[in-house]
N, CA, C and O atoms as CSV, one atom per row, in Angstrom:
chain,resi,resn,atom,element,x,y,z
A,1,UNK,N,N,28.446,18.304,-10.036
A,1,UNK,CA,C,28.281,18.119,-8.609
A,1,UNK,C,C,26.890,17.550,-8.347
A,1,UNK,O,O,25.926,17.994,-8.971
A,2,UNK,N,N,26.728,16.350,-7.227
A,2,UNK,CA,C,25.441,16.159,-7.094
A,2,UNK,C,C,24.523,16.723,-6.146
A,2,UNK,O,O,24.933,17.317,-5.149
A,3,UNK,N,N,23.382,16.582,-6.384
A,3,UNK,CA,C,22.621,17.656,-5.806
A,3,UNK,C,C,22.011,16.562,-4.114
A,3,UNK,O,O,21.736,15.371,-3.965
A,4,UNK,N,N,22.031,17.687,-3.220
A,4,UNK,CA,C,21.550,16.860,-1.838
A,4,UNK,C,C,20.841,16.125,-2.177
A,4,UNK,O,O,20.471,16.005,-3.345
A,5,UNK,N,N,20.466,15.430,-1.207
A,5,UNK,CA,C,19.330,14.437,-1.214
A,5,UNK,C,C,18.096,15.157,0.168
A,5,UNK,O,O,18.468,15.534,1.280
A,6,UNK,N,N,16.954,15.170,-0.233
A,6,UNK,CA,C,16.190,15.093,1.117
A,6,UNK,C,C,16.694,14.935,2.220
A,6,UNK,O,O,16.944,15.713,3.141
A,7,UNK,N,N,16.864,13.612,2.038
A,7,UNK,CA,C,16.590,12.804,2.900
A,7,UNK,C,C,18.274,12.923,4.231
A,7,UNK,O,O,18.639,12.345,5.255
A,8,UNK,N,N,18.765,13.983,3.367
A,8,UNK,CA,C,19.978,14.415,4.300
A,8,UNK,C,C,19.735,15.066,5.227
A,8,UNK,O,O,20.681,15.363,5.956
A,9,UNK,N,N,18.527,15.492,5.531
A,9,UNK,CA,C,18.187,17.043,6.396
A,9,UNK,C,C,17.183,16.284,7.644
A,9,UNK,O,O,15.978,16.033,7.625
A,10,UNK,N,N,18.007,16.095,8.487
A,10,UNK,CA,C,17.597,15.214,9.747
A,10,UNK,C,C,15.397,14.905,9.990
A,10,UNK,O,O,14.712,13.913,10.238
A,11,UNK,N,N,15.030,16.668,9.683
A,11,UNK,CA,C,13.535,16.303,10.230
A,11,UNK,C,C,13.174,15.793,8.910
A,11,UNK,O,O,12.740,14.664,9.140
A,12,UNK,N,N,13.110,16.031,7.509
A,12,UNK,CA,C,12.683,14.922,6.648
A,12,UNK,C,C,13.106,13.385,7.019
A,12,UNK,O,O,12.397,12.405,7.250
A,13,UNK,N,N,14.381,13.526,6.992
A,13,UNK,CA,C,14.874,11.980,7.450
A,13,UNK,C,C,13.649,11.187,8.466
A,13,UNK,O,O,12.942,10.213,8.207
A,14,UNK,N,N,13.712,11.854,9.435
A,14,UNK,CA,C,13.022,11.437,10.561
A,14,UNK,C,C,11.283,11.231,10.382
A,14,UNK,O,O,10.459,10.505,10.938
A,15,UNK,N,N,11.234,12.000,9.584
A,15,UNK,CA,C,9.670,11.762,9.048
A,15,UNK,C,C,9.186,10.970,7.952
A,15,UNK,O,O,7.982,10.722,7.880
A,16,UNK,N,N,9.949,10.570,7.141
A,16,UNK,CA,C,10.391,9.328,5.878
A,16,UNK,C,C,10.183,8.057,6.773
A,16,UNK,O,O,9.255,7.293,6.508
A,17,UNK,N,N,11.064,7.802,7.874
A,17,UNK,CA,C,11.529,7.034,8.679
A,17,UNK,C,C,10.111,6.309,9.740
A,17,UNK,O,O,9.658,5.168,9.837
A,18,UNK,N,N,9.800,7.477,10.322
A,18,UNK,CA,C,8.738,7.201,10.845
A,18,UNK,C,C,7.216,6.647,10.133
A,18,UNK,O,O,6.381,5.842,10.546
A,19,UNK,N,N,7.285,7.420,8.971
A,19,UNK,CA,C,6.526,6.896,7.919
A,19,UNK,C,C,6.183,5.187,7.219
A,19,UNK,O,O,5.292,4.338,7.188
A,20,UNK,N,N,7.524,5.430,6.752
A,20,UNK,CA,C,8.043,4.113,6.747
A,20,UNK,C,C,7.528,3.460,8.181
A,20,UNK,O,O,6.307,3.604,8.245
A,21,UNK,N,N,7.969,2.899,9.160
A,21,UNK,CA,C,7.648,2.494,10.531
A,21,UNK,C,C,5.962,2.003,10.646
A,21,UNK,O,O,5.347,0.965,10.890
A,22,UNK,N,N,5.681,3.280,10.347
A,22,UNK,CA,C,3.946,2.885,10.631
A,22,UNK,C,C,3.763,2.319,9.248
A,22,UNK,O,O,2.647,1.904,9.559
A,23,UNK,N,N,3.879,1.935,7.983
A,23,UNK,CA,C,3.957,1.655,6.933
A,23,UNK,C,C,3.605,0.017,7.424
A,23,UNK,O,O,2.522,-0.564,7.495
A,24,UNK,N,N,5.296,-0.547,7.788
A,24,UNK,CA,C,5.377,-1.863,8.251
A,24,UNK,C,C,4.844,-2.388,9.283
A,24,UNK,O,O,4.779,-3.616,9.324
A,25,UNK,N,N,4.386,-1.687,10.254
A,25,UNK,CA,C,3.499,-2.095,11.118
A,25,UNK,C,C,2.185,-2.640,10.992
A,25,UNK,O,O,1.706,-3.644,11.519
A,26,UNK,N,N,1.469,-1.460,9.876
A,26,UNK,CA,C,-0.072,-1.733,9.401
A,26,UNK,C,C,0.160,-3.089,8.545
A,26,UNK,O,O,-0.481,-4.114,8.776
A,27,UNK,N,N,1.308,-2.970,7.361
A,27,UNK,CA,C,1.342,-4.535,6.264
A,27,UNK,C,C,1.743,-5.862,7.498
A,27,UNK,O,O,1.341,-7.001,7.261
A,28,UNK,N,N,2.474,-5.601,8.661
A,28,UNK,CA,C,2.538,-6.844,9.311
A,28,UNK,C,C,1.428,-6.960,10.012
A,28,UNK,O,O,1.472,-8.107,10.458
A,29,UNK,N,N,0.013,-6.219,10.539
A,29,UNK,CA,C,-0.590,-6.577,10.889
A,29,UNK,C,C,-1.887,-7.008,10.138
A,29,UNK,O,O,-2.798,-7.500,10.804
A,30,UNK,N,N,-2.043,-6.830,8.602
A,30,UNK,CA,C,-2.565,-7.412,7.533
A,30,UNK,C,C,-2.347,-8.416,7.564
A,30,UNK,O,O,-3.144,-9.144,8.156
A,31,UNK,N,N,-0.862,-9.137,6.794
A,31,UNK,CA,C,-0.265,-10.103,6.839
A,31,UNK,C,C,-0.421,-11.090,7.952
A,31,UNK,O,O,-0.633,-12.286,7.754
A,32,UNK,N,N,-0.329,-10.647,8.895
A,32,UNK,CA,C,-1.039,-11.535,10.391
A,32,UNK,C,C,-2.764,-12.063,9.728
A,32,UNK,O,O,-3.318,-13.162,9.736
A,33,UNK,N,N,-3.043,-11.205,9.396
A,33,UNK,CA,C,-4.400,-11.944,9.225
A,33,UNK,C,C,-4.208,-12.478,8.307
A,33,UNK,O,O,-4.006,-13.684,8.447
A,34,UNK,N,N,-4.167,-11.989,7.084
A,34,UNK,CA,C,-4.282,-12.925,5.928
A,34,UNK,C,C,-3.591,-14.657,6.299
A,34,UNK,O,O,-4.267,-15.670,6.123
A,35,UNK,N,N,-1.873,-14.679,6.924
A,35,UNK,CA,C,-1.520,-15.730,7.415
A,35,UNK,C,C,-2.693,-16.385,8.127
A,35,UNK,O,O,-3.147,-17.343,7.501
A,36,UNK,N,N,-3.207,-16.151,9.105
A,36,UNK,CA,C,-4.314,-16.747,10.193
A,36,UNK,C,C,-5.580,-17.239,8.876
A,36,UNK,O,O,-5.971,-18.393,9.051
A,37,UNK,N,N,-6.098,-16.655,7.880
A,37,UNK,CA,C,-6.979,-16.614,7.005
A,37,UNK,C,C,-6.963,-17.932,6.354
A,37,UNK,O,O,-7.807,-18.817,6.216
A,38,UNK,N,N,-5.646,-17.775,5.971
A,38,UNK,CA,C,-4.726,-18.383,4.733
A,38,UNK,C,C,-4.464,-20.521,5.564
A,38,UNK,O,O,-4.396,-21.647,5.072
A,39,UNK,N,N,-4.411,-19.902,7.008
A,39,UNK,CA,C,-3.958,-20.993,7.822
A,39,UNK,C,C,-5.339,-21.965,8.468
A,39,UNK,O,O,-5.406,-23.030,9.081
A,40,UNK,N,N,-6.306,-21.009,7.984
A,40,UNK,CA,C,-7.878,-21.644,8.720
A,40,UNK,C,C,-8.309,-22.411,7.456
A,40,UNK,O,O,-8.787,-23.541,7.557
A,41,UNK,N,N,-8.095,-21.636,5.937
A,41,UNK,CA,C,-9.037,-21.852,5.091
A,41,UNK,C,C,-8.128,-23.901,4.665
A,41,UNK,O,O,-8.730,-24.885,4.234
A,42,UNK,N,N,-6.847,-23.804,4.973
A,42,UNK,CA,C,-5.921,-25.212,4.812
A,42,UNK,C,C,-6.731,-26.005,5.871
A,42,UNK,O,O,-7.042,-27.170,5.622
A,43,UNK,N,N,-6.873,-25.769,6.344
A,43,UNK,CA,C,-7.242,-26.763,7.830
A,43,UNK,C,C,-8.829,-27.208,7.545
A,43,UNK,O,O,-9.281,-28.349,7.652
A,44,UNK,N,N,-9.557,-25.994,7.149
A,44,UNK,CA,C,-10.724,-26.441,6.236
A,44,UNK,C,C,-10.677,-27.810,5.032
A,44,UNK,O,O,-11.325,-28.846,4.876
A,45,UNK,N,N,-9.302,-27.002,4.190
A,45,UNK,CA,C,-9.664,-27.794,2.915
A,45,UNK,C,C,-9.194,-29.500,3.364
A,45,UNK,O,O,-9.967,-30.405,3.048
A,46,UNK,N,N,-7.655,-29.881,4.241
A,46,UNK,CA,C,-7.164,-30.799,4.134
A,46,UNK,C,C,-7.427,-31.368,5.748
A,46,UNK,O,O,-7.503,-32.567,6.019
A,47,UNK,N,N,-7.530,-30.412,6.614
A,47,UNK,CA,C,-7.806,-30.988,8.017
A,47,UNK,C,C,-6.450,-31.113,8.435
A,47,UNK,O,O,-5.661,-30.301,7.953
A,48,UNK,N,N,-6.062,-31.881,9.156
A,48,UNK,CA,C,-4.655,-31.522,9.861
A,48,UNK,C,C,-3.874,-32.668,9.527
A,48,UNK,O,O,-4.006,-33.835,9.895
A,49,UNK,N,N,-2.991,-32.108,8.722
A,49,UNK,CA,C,-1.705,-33.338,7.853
A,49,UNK,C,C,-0.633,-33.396,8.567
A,49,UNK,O,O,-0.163,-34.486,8.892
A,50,UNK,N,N,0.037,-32.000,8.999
A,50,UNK,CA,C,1.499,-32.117,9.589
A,50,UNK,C,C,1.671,-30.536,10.516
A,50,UNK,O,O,1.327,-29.389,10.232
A,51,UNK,N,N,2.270,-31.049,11.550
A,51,UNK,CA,C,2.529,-29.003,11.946
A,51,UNK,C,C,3.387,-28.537,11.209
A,51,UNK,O,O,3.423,-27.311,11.104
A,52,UNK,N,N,4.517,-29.495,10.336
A,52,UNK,CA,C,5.572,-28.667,9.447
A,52,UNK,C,C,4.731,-28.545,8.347
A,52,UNK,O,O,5.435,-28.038,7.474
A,53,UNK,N,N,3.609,-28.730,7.905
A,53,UNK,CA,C,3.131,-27.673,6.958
A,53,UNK,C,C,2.353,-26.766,7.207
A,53,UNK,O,O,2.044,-26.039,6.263
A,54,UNK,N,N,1.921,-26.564,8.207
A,54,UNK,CA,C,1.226,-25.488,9.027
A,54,UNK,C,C,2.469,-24.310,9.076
A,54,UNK,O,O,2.471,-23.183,8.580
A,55,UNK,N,N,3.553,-25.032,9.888
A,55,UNK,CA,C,5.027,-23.850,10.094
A,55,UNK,C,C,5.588,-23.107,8.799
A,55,UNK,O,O,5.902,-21.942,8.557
A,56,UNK,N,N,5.575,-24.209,8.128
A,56,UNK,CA,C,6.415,-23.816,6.584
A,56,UNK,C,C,5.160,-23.347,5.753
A,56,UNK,O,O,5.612,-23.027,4.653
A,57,UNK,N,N,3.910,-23.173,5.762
A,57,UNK,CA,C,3.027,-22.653,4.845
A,57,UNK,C,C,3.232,-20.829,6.014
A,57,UNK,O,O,3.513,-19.742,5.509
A,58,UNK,N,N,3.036,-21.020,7.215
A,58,UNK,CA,C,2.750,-19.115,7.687
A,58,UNK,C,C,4.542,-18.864,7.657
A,58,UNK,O,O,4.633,-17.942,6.846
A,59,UNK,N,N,5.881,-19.177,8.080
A,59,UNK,CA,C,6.989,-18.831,7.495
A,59,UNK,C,C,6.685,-18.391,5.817
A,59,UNK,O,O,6.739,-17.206,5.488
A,60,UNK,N,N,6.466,-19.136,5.130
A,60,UNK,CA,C,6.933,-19.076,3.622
A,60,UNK,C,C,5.949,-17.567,3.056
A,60,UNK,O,O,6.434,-16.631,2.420
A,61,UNK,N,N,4.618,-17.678,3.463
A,61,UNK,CA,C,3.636,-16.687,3.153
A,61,UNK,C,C,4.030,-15.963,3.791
A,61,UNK,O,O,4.605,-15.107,3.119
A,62,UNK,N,N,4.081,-15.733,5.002
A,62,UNK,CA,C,4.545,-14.399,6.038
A,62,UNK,C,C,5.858,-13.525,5.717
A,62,UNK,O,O,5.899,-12.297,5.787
A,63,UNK,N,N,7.013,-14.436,5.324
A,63,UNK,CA,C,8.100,-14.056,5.259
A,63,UNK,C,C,8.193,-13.637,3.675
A,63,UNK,O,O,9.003,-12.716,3.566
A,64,UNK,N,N,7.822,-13.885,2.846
A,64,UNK,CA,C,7.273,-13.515,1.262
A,64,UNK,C,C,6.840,-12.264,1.441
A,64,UNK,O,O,7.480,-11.256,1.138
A,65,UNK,N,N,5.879,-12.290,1.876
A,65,UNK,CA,C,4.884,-10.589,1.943
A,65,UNK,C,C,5.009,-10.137,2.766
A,65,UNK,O,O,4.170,-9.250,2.918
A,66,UNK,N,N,6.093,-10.283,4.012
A,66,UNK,CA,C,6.872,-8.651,4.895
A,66,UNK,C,C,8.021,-8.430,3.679
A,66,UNK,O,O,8.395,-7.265,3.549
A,67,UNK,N,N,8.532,-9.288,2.903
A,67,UNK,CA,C,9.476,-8.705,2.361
A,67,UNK,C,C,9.073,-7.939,0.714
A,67,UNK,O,O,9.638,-7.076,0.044
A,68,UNK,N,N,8.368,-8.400,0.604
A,68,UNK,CA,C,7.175,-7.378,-0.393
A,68,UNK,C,C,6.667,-6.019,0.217
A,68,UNK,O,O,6.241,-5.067,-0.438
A,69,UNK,N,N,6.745,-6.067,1.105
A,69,UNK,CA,C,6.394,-5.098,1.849
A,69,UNK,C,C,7.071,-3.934,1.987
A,69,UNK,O,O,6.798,-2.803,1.587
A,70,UNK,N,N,8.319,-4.506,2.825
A,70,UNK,CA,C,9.553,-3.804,3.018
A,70,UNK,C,C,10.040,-3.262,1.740
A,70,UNK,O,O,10.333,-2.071,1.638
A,71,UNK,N,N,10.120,-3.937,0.941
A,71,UNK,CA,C,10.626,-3.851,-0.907
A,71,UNK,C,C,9.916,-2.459,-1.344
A,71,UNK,O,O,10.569,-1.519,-1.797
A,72,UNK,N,N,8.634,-2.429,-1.178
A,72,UNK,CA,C,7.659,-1.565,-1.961
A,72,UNK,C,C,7.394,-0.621,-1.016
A,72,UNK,O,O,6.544,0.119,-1.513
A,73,UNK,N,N,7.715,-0.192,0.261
A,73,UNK,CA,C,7.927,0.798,1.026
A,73,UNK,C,C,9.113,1.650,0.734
A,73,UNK,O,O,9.173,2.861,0.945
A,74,UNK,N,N,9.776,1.120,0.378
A,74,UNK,CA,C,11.266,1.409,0.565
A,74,UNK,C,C,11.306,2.282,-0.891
A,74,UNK,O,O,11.946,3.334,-0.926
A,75,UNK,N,N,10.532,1.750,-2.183
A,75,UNK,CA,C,10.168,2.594,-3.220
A,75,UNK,C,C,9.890,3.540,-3.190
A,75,UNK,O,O,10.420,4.478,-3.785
A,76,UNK,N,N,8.363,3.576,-2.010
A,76,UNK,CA,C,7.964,4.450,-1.558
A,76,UNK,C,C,8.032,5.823,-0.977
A,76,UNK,O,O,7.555,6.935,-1.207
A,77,UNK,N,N,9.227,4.975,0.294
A,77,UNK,CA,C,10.375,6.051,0.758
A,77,UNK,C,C,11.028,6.885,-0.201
A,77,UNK,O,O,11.077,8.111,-0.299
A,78,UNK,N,N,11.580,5.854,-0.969
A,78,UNK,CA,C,13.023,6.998,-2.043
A,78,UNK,C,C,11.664,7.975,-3.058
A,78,UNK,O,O,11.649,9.172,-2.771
A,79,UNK,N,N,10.987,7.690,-3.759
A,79,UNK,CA,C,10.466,8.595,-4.285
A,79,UNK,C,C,9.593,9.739,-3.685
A,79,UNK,O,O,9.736,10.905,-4.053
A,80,UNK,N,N,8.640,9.340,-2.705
A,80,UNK,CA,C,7.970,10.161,-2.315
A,80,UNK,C,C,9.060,11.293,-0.956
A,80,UNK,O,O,8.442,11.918,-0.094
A,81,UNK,N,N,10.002,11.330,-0.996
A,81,UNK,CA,C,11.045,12.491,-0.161
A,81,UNK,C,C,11.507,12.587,-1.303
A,81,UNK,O,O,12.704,12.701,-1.040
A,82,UNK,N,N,11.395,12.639,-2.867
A,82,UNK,CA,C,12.030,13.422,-3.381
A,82,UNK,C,C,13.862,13.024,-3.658
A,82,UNK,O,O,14.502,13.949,-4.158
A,83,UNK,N,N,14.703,11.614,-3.320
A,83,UNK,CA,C,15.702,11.539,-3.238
A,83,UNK,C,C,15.629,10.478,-4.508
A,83,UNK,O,O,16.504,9.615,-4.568
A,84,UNK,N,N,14.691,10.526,-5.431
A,84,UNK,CA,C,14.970,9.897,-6.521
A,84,UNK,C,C,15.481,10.983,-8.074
A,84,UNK,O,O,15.993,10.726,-9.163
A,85,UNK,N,N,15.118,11.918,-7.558
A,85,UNK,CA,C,15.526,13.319,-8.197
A,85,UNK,C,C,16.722,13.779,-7.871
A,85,UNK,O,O,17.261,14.626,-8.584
A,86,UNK,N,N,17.271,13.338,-6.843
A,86,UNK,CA,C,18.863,14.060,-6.584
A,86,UNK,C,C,19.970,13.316,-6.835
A,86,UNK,O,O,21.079,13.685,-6.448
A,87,UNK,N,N,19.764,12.137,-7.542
A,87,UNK,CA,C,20.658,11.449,-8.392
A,87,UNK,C,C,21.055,12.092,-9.430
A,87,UNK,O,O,20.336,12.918,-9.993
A,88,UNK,N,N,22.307,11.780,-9.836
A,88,UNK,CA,C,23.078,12.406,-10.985
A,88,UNK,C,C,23.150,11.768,-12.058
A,88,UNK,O,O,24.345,11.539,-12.248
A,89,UNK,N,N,22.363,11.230,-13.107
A,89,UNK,CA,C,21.855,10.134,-14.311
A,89,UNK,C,C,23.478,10.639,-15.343
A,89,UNK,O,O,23.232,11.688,-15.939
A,90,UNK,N,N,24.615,10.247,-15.567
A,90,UNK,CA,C,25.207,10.174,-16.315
A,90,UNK,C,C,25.105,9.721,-17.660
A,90,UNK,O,O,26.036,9.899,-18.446
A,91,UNK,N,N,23.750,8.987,-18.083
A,91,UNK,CA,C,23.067,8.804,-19.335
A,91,UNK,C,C,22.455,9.507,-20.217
A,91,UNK,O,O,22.178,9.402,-21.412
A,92,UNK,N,N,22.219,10.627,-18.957
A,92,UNK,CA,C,20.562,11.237,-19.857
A,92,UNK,C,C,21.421,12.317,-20.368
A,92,UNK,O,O,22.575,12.693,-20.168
A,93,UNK,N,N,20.038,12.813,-21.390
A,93,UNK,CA,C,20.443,13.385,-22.205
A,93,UNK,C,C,20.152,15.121,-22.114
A,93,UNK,O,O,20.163,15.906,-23.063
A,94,UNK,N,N,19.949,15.363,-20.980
A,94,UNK,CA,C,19.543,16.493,-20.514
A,94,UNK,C,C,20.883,17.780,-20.545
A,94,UNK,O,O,20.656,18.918,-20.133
């Protein structure tokens, strides 16, 4: 039989959740800068070539590292509540 998960018991849930939340908030408002950083230091090096590489350089960087973000939160989430332990490993040798 498998064993609960945390993350079944509504106020953990809700506090994982919220966690998470402020998590992605702080990396998108990093990411805002670094994009803006990332978007001054181009304009420095080449001066102004095209707005579609201005668009497609903060899309491609921005949208890369919220989803790095999201990815490595989400790690975050499952292990640190403890719901990486309430899996049932049919391999191991325990």
């Amino acid at each position: 039989m498998t064993r609960p998960s945390p993350l079944d018991d509504p106020l953990n849930a809700s506090f994982a959740w919220a966690r998470y939340r402020m998590l992605l908030k702080w990396m998108a408002l990093f990411i805002a800068v670094v994009v803006i950083a990332v978007l001054g230091l181009l304009y420095w090096m080449v001066g102004f070539v095209s707005i579609h590489l201005y668009i497609a350089t903060t899309l491609g960087l921005g949208c890369a590292m919220l989803l790095m973000a999201a990815l490595m939160g989400l790690v975050f989430l499952s292990s640190g509540t403890g719901h990486d332990e309430s899996i049932e490993d049919p391999v191991s040798d325990d």
